[in-house]
C-alpha positions as semicolon CSV with decimal commas, in nm:
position;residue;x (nm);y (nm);z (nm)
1;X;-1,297;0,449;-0,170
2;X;-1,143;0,793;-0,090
3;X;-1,537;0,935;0,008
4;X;-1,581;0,624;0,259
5;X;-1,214;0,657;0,406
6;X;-1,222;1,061;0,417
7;X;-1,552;1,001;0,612
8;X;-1,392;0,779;0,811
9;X;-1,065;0,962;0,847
10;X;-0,869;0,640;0,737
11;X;-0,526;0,663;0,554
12;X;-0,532;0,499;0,212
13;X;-0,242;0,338;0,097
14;X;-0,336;0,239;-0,258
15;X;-0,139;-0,046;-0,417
16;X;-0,307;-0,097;-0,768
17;X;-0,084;0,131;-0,963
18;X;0,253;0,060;-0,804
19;X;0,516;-0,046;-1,040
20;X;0,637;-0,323;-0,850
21;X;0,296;-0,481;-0,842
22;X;0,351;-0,592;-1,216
23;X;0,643;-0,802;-1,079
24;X;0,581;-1,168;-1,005
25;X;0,799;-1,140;-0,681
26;X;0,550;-0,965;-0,514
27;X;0,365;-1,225;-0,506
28;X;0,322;-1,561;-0,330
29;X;0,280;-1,888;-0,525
30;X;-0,079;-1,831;-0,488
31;X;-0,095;-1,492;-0,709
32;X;-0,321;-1,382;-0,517
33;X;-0,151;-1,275;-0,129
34;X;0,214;-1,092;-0,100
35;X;0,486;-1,258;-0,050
36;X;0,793;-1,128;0,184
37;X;0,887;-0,884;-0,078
38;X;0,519;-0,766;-0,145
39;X;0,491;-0,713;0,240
40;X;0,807;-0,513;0,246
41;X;0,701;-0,282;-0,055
42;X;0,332;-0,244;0,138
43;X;0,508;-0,152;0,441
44;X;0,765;0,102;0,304
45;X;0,441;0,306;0,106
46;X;0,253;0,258;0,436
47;X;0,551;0,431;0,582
48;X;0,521;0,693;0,376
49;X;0,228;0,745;0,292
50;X;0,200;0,832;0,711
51;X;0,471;1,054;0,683
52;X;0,291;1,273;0,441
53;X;0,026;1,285;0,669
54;X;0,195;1,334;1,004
55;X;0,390;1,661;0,786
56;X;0,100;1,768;0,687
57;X;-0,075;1,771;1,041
């Protein structure tokens, strides 16, 4: 993933490891998409994750 998005110059916001993904709430009753919670926790690391790279620029 990091070779196609470096390629591509994309911003990677990885999920898989985040400690709040092994709580139930961030899910919706499907298991499978976030629910309100899981959005809000994707948008706060997307958040940051593009404030690394704008002070980094």
């Amino acid at each position: 993933m990091s070779a196609v998005s470096a390629r591509h110059g994309a911003l990677v916001v990885d999920m898989w490891s985040h400690p709040a993904c092994a709580d139930i709430s961030t899910y919706s009753s499907d298991m499978i998409h976030a629910s309100m919670r899981g959005h809000t926790l994707l948008a706060a690391e997307t958040i940051r994750r593009l404030g690394r790279q704008l002070a980094s620029a």
